[in-house]
DRENBA-719029 format. One record per residue (C-alpha): x, y, z; residue in three letters. Coordinates in nm, 2 decimals. Layout:
N
PT     xx     yy     zz   r
PT      X      Y      Z ALA
...
% end
This chain:
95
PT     xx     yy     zz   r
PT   0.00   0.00   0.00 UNK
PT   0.14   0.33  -0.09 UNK
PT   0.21   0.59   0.23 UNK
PT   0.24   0.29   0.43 UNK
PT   0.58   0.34   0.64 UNK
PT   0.67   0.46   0.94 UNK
PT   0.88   0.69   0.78 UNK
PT   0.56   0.87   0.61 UNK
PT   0.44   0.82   0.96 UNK
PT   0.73   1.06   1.12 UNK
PT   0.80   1.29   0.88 UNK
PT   0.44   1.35   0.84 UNK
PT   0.37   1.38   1.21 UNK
PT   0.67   1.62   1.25 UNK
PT   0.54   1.85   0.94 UNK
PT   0.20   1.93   1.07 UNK
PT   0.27   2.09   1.38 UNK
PT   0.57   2.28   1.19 UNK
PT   0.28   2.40   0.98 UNK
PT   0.00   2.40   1.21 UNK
PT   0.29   2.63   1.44 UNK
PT   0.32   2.86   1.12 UNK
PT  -0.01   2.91   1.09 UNK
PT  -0.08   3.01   1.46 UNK
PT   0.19   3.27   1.47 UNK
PT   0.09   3.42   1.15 UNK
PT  -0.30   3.43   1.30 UNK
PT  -0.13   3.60   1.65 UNK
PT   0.08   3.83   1.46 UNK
PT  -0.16   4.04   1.27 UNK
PT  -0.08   4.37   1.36 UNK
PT   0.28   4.33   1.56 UNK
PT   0.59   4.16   1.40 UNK
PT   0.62   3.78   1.41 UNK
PT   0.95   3.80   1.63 UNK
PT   0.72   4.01   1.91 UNK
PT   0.48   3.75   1.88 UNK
PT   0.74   3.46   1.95 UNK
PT   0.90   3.65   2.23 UNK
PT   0.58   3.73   2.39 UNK
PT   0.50   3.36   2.42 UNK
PT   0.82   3.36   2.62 UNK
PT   0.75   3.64   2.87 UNK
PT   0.39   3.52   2.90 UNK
PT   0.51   3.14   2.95 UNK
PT   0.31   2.97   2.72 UNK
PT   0.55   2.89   2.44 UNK
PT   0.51   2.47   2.55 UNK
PT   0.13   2.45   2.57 UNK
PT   0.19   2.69   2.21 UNK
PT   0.37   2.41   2.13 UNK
PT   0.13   2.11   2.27 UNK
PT  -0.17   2.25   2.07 UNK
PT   0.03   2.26   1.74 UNK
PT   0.06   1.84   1.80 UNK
PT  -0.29   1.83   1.84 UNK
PT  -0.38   1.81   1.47 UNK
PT  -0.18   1.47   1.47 UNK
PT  -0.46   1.31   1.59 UNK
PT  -0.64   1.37   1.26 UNK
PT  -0.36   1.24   1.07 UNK
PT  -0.36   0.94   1.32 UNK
PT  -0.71   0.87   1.24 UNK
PT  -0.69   0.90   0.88 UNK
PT  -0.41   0.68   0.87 UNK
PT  -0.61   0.40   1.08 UNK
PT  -0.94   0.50   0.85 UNK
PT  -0.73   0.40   0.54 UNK
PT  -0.58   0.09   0.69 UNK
PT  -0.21   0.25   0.68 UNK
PT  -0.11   0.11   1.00 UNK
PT   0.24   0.17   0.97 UNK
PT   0.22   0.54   0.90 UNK
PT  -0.04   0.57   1.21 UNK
PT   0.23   0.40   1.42 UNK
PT   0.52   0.69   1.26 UNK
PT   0.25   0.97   1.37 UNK
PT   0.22   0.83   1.73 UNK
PT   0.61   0.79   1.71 UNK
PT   0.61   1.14   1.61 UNK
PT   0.41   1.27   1.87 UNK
PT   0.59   1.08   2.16 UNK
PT   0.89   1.28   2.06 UNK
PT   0.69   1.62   2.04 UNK
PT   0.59   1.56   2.37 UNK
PT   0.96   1.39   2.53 UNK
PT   1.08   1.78   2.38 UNK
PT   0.79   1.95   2.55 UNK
PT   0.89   1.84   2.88 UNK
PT   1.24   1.90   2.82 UNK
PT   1.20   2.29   2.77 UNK
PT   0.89   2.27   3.05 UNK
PT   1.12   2.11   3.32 UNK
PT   1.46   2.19   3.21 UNK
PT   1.49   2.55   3.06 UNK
% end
């Protein structure tokens, strides 16, 4: 079946969020510059749940991967969001 790797699985989970991330600092950034927008999410303290919603649109992709019996790819997009998370903690408990 074509799409069916774990690979497509990964690289797919990790793109989303990239974009999904993209497109919620462009939305936040309307009328200030993009860099104010990033740093306020610092000195507000809400850059990792910034970061936790933008995985959230895995789960989609997770379910359209099990919907169209790519299994392995499903399995790449949980992968994915295991390491989203393990990085989440990181900056939330270490930085």
């Amino acid at each position: 079946m074509k799409y069916n790797s774990q690979k497509v699985g990964i690289l797919s989970g990790i793109i989303l969020p990239l974009i999904t991330l993209t497109i919620f600092i462009l939305f936040q950034s309307q009328h200030q510059a993009i860099s104010l927008t990033i740093r306020n999410f610092f000195i507000y303290n809400v850059h990792t749940q910034v970061i936790s919603l933008c995985a959230l649109p895995n789960l989609l992709l997770f379910f359209i991967f099990m919907k169209t019996d790519r299994l392995l790819a499903a399995r790449g997009v949980i992968g994915a969001t295991l390491l989203i998370t393990f990085i989440v903690l990181i900056i939330k408990f270490l930085l």
